[in-house]
C-alpha positions in Angstrom: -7.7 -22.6 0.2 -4.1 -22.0 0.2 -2.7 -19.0 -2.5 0.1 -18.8 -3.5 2.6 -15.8 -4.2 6.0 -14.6 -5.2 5.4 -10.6 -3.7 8.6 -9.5 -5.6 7.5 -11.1 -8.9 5.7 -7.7 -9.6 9.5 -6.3 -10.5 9.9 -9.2 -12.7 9.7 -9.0 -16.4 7.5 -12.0 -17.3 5.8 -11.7 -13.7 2.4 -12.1 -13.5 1.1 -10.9 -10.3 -1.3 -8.4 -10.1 -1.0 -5.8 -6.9 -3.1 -2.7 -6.0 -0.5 0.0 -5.7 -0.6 3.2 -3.2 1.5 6.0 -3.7 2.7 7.9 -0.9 4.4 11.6 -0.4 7.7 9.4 -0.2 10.6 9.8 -3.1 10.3 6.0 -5.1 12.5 4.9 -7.6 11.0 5.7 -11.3 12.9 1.8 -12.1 10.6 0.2 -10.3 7.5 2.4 -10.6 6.7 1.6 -14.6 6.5 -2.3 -13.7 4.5 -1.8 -10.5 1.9 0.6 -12.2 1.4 -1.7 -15.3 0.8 -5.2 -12.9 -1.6 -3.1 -10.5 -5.1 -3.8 -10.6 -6.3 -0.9 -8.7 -3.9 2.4 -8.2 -4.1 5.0 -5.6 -2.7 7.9 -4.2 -2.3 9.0 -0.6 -2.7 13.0 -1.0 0.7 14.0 -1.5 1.5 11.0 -2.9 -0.7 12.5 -5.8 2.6 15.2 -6.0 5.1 12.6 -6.8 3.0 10.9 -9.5 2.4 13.4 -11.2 6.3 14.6 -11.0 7.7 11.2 -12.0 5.4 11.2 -15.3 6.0 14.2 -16.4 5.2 14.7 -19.7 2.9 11.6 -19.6 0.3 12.2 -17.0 -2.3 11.5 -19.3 -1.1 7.6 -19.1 -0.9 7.7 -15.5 -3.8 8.3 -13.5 -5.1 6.8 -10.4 -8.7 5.3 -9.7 -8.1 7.5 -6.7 -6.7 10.1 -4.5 -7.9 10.2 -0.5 -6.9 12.4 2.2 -7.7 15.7 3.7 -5.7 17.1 0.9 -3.4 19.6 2.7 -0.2 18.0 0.9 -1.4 18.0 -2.8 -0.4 20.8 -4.5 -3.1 23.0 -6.5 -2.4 22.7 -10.1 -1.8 18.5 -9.5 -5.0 18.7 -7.9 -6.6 21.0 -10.4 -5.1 18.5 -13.1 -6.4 15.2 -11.5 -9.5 16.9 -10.8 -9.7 17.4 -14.4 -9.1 14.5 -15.9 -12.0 12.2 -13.8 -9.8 10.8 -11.2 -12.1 10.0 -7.8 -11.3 12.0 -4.9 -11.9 10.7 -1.7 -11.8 13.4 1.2 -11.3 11.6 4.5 -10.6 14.0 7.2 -10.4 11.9 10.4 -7.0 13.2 12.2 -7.1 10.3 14.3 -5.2 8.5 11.4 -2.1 8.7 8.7 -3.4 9.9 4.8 -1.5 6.3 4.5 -4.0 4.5 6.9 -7.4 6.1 5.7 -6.4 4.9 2.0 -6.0 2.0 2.7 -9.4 1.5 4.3 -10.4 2.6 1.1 -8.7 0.0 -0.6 -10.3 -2.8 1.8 -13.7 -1.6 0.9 -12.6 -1.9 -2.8 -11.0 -5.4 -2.5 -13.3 -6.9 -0.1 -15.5 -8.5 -3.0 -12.3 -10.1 -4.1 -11.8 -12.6 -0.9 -8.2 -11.8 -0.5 -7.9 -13.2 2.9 -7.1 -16.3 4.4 -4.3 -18.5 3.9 -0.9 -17.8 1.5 2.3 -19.1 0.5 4.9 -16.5 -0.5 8.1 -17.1 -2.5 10.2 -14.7 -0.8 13.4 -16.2 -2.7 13.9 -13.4 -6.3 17.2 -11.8 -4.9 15.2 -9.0 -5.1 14.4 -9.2 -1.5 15.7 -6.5 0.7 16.3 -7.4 4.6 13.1 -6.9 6.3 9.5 -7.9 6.4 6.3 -7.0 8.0 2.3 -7.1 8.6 0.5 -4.6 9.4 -3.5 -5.3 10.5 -5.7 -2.9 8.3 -8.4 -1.5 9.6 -9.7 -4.2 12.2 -7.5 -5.9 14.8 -5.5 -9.3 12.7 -7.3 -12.0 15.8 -5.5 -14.9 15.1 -2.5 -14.5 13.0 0.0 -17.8 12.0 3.2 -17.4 10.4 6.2 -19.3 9.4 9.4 -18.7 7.0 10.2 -15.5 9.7 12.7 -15.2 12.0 10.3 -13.9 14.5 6.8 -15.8 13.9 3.6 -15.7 15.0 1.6 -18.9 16.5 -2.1 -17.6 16.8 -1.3 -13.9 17.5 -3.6 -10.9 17.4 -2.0 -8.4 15.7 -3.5 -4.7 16.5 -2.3 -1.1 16.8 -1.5 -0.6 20.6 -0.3 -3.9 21.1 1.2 -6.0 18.9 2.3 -5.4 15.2 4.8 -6.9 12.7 6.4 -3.7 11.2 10.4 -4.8 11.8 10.3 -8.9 10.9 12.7 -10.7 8.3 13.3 -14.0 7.2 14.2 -17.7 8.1 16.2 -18.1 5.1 13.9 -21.0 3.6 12.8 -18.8 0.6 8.7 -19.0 1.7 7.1 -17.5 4.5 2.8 -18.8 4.7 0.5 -16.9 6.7 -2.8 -17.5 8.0 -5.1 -14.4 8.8 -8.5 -14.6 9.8 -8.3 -10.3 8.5 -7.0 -8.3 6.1 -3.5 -7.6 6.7 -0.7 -5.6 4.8 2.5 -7.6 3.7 5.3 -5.0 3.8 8.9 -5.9 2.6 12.0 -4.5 1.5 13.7 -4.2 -2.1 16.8 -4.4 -2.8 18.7 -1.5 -4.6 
């Protein structure tokens, strides 16, 4: 079965799309962030990532916490720790240093979304204006086997998409406003926004 998407409409005011959102030690734009936190199903932080969370709501923590924070924890400050720590949030220690804080949570998040069946085949409406210039996907976990795209100016017929040798992280778009991919795996959509 074919789903259907608009990625972007998660920045949109009567949007309904619901997202899982990971937080990285990266600066984001606090414009954005209200909309993105209130749409997202399941909200996580990427060690440090757990810094700038807790920065961005200040004064409001308490309405902002995440289901969970993963890493090996040698970004995240004390007291933010000491604060998440404090209030319930899960913390996931995951100290394999063969991989990012970024790629370890979001093995966490496959295990979490698995149940869910989000794989297989989507439409996205890549047509907002809200759309910066580039696109991507990213296997997660597992090697992507056989990977269809169209809607990209580079696109994939039946590709295995895998770490080592082949990965979508610098695509963008054939101008027709929806891009459909077909995974037989998880895989992350990445995309710019515009300023």
């Amino acid at each position: 079965m074919e789903r259907v998407f608009t990625p972007l409409d998660c920045l949109l005011p009567a949007g309904n799309l619901k997202l899982c959102l990971v937080l990285l030690n990266q600066p984001f734009s606090k414009g954005h962030f209200h909309c993105l936190w209130n749409k997202a199903a399941l909200r996580a932080c990427a060690d440090g990532g757990a810094n700038r969370l807790y920065h961005i709501t200040e004064g409001s923590q308490d309405s902002f916490l995440p289901d969970y924070i993963s890493g090996d924890f040698d970004s995240i400050r004390p007291e933010v720790e000491e604060y998440y720590k404090a209030k319930g949030c899960e913390f996931i220690e995951t100290m394999d240093q063969n991989f990012t804080d970024f790629t370890k949570c979001l093995q966490i998040l496959q295990k979490k979304i698995e149940k869910k069946g989000l794989q297989g085949k989507h439409k996205l409406h890549v047509d907002t204006g809200l759309e910066g210039e580039w696109c991507g996907l990213i296997p997660i976990g597992n090697a992507c086997d056989c990977v269809t795209t169209t809607g990209l100016k580079w696109n994939l017929t039946n590709h295995m998409l895998k770490f080592g040798t082949l990965v979508s992280t610098s695509n963008t778009y054939d101008d027709s406003g929806i891009v459909t991919i077909e995974t037989d795996k998880p895989l992350l959509w990445t995309m710019a926004i515009k300023e």
